[in-house]
FIMAR-754727 format. One record per residue (C-alpha): residue number from 0; residue in one letter; x negated, y negated, z. Coordinates in Angstrom, 2 decimals. Each point is the difference from the previous one (the first is absolute). Layout:
<torgu k="NUM" r="A" c1="X" c2="Y" c3="Z"/>
...
END
This chain:
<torgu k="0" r="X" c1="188.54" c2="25.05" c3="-104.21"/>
<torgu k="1" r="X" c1="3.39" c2="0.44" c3="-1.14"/>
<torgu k="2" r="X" c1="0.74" c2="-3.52" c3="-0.64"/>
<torgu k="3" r="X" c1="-3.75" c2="-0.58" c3="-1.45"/>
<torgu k="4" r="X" c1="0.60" c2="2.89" c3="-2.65"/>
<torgu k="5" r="X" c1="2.97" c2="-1.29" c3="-1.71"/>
<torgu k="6" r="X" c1="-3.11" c2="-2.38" c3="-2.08"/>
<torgu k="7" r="X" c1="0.00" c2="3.12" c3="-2.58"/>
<torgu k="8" r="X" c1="3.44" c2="-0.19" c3="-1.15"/>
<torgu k="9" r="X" c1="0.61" c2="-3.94" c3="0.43"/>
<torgu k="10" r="X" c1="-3.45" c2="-0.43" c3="-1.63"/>
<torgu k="11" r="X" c1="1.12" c2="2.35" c3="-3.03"/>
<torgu k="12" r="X" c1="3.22" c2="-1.40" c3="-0.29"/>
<torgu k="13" r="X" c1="-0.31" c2="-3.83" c3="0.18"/>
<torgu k="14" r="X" c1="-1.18" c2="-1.14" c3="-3.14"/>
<torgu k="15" r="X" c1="-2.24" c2="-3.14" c3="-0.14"/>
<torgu k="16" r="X" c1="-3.71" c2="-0.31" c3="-0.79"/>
<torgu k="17" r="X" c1="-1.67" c2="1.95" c3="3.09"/>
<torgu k="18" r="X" c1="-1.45" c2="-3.97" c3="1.38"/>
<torgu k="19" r="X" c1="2.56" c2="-1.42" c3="-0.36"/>
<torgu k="20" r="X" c1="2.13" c2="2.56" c3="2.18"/>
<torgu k="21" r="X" c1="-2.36" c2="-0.32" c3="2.37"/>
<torgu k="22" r="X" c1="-0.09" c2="-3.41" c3="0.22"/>
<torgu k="23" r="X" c1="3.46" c2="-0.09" c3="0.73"/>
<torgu k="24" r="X" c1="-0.63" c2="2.90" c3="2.44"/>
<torgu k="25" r="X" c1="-2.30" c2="-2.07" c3="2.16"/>
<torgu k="26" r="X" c1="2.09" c2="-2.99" c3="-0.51"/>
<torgu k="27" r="X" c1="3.52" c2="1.51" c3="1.49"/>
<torgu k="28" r="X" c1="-2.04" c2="1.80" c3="2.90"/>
<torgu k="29" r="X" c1="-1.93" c2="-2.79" c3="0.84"/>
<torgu k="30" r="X" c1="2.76" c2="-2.15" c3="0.52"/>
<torgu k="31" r="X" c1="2.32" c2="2.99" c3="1.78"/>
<torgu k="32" r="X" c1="-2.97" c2="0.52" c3="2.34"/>
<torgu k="33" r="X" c1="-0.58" c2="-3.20" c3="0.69"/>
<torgu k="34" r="X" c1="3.37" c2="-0.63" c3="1.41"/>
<torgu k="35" r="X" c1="-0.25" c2="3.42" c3="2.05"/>
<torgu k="36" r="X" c1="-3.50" c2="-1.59" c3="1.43"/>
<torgu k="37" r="X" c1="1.50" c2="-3.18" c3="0.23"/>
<torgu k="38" r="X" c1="3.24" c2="1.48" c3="1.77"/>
<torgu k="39" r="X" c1="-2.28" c2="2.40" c3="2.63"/>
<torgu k="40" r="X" c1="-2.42" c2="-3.55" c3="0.68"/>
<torgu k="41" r="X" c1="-2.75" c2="1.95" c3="-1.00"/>
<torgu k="42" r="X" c1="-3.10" c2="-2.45" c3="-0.27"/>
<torgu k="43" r="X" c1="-1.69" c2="-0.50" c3="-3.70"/>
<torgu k="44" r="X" c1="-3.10" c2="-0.82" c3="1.75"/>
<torgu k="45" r="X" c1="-2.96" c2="1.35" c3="-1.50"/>
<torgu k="46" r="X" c1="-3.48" c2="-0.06" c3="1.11"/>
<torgu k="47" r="X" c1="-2.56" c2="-1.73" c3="-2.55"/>
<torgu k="48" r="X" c1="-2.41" c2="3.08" c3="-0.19"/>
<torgu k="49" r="X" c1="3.22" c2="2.30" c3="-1.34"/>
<torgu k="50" r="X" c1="0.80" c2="-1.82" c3="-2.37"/>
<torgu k="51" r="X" c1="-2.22" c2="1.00" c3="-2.78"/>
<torgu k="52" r="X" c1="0.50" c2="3.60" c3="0.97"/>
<torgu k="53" r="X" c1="4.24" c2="-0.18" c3="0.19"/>
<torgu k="54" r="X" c1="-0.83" c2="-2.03" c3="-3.86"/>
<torgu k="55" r="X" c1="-1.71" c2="3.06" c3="-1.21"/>
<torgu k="56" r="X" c1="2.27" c2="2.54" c3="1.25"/>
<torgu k="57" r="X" c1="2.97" c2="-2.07" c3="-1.36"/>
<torgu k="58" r="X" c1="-2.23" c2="0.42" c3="-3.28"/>
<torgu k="59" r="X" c1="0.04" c2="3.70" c3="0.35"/>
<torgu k="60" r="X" c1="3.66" c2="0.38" c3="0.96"/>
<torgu k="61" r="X" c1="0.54" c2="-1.51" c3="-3.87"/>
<torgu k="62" r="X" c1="-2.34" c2="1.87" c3="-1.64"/>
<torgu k="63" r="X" c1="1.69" c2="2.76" c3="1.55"/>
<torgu k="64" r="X" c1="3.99" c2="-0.49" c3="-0.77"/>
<torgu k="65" r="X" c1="-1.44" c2="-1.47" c3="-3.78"/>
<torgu k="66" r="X" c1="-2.15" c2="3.13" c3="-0.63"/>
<torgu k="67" r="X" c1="3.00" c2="2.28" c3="1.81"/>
<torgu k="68" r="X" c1="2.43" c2="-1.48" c3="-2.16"/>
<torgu k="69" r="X" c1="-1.42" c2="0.02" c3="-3.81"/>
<torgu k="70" r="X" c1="-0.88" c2="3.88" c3="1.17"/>
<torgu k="71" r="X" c1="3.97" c2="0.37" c3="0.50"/>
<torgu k="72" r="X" c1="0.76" c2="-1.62" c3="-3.14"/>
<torgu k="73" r="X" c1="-2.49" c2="2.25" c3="-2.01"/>
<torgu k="74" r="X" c1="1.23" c2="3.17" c3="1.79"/>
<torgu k="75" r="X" c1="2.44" c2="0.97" c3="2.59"/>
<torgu k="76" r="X" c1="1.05" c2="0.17" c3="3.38"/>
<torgu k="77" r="X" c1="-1.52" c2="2.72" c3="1.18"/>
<torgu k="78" r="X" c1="-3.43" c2="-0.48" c3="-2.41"/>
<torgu k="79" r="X" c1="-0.24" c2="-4.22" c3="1.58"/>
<torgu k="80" r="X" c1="0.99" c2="1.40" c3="3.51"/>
<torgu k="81" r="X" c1="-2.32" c2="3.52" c3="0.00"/>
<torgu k="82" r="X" c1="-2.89" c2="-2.15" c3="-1.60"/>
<torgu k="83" r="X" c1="-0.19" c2="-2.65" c3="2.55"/>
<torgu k="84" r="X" c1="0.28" c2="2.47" c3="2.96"/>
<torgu k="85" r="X" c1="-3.68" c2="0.94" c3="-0.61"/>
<torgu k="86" r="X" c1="-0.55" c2="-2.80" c3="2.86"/>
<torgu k="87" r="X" c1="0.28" c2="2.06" c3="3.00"/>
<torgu k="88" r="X" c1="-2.75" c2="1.39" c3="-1.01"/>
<torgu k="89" r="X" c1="-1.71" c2="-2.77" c3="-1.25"/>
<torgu k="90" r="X" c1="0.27" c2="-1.58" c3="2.85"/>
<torgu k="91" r="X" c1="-1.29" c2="2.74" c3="2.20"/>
<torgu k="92" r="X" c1="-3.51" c2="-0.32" c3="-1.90"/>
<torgu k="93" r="X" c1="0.23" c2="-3.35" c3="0.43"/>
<torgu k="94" r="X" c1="0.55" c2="-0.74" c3="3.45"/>
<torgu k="95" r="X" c1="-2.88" c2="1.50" c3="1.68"/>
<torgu k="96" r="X" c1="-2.20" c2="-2.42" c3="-2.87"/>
<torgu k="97" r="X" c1="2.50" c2="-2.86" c3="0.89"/>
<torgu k="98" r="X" c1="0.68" c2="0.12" c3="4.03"/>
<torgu k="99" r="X" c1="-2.77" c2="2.00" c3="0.39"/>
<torgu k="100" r="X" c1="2.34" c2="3.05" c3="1.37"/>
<torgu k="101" r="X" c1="-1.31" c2="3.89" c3="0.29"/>
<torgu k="102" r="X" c1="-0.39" c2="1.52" c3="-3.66"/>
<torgu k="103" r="X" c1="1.48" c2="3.27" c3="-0.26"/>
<torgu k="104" r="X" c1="-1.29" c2="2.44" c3="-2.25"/>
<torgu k="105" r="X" c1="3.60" c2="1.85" c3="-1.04"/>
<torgu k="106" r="X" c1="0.42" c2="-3.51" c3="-1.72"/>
<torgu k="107" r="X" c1="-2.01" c2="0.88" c3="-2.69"/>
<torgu k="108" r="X" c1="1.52" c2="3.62" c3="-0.45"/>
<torgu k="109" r="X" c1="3.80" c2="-2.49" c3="0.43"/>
<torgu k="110" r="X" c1="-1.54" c2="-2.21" c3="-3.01"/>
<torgu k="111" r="X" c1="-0.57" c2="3.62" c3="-2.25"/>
<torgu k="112" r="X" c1="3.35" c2="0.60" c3="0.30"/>
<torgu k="113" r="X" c1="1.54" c2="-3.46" c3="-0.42"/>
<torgu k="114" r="X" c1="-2.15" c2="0.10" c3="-3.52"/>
<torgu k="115" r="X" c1="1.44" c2="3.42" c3="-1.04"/>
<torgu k="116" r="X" c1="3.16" c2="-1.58" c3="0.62"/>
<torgu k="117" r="X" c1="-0.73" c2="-3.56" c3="-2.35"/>
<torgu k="118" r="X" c1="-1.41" c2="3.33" c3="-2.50"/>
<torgu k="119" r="X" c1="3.94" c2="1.30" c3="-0.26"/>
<torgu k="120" r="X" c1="1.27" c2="-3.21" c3="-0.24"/>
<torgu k="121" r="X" c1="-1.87" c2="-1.28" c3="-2.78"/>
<torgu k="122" r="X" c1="1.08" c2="1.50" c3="-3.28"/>
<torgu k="123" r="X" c1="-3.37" c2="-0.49" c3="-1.84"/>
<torgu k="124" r="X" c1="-3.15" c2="-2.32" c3="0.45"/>
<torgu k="125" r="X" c1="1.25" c2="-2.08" c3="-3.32"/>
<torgu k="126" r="X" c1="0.82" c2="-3.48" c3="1.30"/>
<torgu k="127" r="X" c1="2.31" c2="-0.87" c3="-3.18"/>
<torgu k="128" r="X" c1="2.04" c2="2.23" c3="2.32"/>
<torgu k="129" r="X" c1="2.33" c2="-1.92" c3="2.20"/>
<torgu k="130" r="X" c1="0.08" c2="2.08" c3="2.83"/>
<torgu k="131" r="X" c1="-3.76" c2="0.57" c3="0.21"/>
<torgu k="132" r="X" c1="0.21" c2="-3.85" c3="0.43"/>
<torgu k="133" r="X" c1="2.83" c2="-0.12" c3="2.56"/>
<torgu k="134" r="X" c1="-2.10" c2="2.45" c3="2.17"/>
<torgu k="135" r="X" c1="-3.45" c2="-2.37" c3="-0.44"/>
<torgu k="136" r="X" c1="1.84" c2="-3.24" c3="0.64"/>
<torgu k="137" r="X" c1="1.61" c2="2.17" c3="3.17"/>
<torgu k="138" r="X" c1="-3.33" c2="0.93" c3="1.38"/>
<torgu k="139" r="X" c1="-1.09" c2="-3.28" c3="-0.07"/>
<torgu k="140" r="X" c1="3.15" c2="-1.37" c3="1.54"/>
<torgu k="141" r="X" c1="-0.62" c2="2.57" c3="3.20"/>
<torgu k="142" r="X" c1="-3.68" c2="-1.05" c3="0.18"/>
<torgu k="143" r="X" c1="1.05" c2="-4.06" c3="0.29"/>
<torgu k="144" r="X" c1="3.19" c2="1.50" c3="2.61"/>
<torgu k="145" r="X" c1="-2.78" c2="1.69" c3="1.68"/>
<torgu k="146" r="X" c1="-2.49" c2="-2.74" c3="0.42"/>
<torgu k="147" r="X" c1="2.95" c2="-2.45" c3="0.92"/>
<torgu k="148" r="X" c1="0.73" c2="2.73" c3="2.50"/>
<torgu k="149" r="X" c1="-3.03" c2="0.00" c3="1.85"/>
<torgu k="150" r="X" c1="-0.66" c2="-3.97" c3="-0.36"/>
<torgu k="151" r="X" c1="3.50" c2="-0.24" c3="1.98"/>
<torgu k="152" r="X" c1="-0.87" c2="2.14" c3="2.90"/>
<torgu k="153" r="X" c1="-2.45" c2="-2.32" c3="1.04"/>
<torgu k="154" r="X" c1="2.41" c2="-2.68" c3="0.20"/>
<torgu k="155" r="X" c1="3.34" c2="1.95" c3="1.09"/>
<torgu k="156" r="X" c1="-0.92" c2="-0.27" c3="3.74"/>
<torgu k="157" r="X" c1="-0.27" c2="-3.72" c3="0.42"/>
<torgu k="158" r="X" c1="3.00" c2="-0.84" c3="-2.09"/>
<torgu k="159" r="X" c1="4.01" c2="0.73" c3="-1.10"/>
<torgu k="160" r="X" c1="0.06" c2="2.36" c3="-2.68"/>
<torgu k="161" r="X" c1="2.88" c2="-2.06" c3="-1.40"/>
<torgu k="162" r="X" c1="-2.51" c2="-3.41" c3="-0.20"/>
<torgu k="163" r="X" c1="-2.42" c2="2.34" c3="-1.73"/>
<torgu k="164" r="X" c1="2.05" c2="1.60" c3="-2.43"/>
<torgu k="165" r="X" c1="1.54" c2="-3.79" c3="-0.56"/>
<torgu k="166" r="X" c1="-3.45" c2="-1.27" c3="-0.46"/>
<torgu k="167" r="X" c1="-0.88" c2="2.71" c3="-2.53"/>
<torgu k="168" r="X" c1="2.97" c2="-0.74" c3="-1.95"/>
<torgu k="169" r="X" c1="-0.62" c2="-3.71" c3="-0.05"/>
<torgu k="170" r="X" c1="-3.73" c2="0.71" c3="-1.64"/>
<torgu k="171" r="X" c1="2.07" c2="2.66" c3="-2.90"/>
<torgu k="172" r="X" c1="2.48" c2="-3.09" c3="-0.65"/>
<torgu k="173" r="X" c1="-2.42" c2="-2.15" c3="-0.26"/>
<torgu k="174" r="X" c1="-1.81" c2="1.78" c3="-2.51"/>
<torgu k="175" r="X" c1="2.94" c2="1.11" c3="-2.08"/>
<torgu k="176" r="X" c1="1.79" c2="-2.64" c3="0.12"/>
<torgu k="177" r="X" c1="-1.48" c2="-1.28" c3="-3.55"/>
<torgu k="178" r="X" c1="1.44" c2="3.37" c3="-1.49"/>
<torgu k="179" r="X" c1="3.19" c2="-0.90" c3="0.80"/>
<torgu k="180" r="X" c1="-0.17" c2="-3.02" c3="-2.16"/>
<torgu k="181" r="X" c1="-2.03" c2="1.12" c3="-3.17"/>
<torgu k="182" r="X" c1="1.31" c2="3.46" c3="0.09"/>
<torgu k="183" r="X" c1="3.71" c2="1.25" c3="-0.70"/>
<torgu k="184" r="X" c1="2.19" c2="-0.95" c3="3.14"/>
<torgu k="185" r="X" c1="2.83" c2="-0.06" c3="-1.19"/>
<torgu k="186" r="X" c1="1.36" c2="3.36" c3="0.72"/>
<torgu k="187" r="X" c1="0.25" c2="-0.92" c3="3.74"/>
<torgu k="188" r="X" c1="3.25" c2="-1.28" c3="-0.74"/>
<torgu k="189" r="X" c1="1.40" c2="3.40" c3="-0.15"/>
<torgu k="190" r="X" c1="-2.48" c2="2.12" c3="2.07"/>
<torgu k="191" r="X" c1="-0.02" c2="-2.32" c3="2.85"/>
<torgu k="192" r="X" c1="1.52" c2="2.46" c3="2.40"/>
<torgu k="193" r="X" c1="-2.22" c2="3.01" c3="-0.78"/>
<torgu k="194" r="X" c1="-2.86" c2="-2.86" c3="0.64"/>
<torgu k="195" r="X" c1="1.78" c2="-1.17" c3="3.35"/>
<torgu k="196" r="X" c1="0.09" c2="3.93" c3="1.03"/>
<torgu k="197" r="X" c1="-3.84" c2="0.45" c3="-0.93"/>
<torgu k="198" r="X" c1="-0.67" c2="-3.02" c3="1.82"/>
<torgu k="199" r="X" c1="2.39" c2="0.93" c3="2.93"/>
<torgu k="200" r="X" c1="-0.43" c2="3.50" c3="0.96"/>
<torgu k="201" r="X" c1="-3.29" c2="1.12" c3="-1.52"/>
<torgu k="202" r="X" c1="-2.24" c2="-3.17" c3="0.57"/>
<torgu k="203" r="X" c1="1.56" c2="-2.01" c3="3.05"/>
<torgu k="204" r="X" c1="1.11" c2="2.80" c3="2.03"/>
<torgu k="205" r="X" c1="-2.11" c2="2.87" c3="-1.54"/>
<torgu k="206" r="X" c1="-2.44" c2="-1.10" c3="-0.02"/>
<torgu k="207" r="X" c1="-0.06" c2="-2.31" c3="3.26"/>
<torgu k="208" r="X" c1="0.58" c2="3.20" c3="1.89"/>
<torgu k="209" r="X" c1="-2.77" c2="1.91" c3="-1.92"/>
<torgu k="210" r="X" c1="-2.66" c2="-2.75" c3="1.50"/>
<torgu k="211" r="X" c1="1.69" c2="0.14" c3="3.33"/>
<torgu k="212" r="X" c1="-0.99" c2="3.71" c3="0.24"/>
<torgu k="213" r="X" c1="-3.60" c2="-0.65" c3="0.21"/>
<torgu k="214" r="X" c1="0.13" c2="-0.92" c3="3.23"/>
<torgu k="215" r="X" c1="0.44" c2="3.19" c3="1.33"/>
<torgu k="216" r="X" c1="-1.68" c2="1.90" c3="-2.97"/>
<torgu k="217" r="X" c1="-3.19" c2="0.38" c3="-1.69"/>
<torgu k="218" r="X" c1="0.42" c2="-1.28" c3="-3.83"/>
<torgu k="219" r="X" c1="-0.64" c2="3.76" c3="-0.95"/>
<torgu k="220" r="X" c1="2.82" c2="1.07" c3="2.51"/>
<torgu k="221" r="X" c1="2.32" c2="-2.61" c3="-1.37"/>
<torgu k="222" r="X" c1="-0.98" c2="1.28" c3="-3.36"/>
<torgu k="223" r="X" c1="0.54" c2="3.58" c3="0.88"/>
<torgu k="224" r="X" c1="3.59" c2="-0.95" c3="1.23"/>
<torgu k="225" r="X" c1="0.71" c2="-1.51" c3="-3.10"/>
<torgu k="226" r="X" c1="-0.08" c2="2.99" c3="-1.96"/>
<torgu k="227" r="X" c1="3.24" c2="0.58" c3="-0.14"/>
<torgu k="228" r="X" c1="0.35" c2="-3.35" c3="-2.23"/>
<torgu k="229" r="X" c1="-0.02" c2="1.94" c3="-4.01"/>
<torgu k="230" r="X" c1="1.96" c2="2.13" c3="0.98"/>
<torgu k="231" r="X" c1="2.62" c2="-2.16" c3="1.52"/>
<torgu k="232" r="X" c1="-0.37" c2="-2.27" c3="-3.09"/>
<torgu k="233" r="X" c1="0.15" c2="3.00" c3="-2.58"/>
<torgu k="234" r="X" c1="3.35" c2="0.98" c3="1.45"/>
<torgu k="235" r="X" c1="0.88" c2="-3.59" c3="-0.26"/>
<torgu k="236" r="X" c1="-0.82" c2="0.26" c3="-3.56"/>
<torgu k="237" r="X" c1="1.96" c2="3.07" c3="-1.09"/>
<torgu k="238" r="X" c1="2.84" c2="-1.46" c3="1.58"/>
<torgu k="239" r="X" c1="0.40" c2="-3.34" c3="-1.42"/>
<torgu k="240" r="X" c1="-2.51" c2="0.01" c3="-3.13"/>
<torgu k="241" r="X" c1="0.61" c2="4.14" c3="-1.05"/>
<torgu k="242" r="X" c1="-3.80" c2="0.22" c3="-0.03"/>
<torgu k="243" r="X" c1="-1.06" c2="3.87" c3="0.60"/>
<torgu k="244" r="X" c1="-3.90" c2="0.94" c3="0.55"/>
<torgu k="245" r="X" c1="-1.75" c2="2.03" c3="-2.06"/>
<torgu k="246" r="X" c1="-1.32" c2="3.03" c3="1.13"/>
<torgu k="247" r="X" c1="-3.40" c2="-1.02" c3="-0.32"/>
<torgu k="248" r="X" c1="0.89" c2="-3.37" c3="1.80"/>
<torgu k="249" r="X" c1="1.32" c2="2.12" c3="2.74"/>
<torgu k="250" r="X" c1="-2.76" c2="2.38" c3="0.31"/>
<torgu k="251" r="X" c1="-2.17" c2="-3.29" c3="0.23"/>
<torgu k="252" r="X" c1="1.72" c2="-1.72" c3="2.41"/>
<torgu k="253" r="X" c1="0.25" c2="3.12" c3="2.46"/>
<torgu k="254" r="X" c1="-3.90" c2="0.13" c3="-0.05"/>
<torgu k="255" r="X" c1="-0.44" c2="-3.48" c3="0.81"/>
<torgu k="256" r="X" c1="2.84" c2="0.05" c3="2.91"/>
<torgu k="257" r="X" c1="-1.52" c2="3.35" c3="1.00"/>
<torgu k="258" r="X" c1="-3.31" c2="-2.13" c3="0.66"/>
<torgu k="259" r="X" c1="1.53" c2="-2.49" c3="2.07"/>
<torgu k="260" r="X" c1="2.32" c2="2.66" c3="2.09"/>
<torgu k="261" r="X" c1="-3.46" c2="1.96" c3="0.96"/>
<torgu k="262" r="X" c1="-1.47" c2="-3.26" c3="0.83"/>
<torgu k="263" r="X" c1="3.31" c2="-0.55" c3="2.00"/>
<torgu k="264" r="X" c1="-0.28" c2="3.43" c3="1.93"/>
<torgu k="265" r="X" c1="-3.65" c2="-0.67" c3="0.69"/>
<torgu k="266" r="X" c1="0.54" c2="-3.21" c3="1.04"/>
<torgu k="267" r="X" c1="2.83" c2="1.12" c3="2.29"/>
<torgu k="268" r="X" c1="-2.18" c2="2.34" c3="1.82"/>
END
């Protein structure tokens, strides 16, 4: 979680068109996992009936960072990072839909408070407003992280999280990889290392590890862990970028992490 949140203030501070850094992204991971995978003989073999479904989520895990990122760029730190963590509890109300798990009725009472929360940290329903924006496109990046979520879990068991994750990243490069032609690119020249670390430490290892986890925890668990993400990444971005919340940003964000700590405490007992 620590090395996933540093996206906020990497994804505020490099400064290319949002596809093309994550073309790049998927790129410089791809090939650093592929040596790791390469270097720990994990096999690449994957059966023919994943396929399609490893495709999609690879789909999903660029809608994600694409929708993620533009909401950083229209916002902040803590607005991109607070917005997207609405997908613990997405994903709670989707589970028991997707694998068919036990519905639990607090969820509902979770998702009340999650919305109160989006409520504080949107200034006003007018979408000429950038922020209103950021928080719309950051919703929608935590429902395609959620999905993408679930679609993995599936899978995790029969295979290396680090094939996975390299498999994922292959489908985003592919995909992006005309941005990086037609689109400014040229700023990689002197934002390649903030690109290296993005691709190092929050998508290679970060992100690796993340999909490990599922193994020994639910998606919703894994989710619930991963709470402590914005606010890692909001300290990150005081630090390095000077970026302070607003209160109403703060008093947001504390009703949507209040959501996931009671589902934590439930879930824990």
């Amino acid at each position: 979680m620590l090395l996933i949140s540093t996206s906020g203030a990497l994804g505020r501070y490099i400064d290319m068109p949002v596809p093309v850094i994550i073309g790049f992204r998927a790129i410089f991971a791809g090939a650093l996992l592929f040596a790791f995978c390469k270097w720990k003989k994990n096999s690449f073999q994957i059966g023919s009936k994943d396929r399609a479904t490893i495709i999609l989520s690879g789909i999903l895990m660029g809608l994600h960072w694409i929708t993620y990122f533009y909401a950083l760029k229209l916002s902040n730190v803590a607005i991109g990072m607070l917005s997207i963590f609405t997908y613990p509890v997405i994903t709670a109300l989707l589970e028991p839909i997707l694998l068919k798990t036990k519905f639990q009725k607090i969820h509902i009472l979770l998702t009340l408070l999650v919305l109160i929360g989006i409520y504080f940290l949107v200034p006003d329903l007018d979408f000429s407003n950038t922020y209103t924006k950021a928080v719309v496109l950051g919703i929608i990046s935590a429902v395609c992280y959620s999905l993408r979520n679930l679609i993995m879990k599936t899978k995790v068991s029969s295979y290396n999280g680090s094939v996975l994750m390299w498999y994922q990243l292959v489908v985003v490069s592919t995909i992006l990889l005309p941005f990086i032609f037609f689109m400014d690119s040229s700023g990689i020249t002197s934002q390649w290392f903030p690109t290296l670390m993005l691709a190092l430490l929050t998508t290679a290892i970060g992100h690796t590890l993340f999909l490990g986890s599922f193994k020994k925890f639910s998606i919703t668990t894994a989710s619930i862990i991963s709470s402590i993400q914005p606010i890692y990444g909001i300290i990150i971005g005081m630090i390095f970028l000077g970026e302070i919340p607003e209160i109403s940003t703060i008093i947001g964000g504390v009703l949507i992490l209040t959501s996931v700590v009671i589902e934590s405490v439930r879930a824990y007992r």
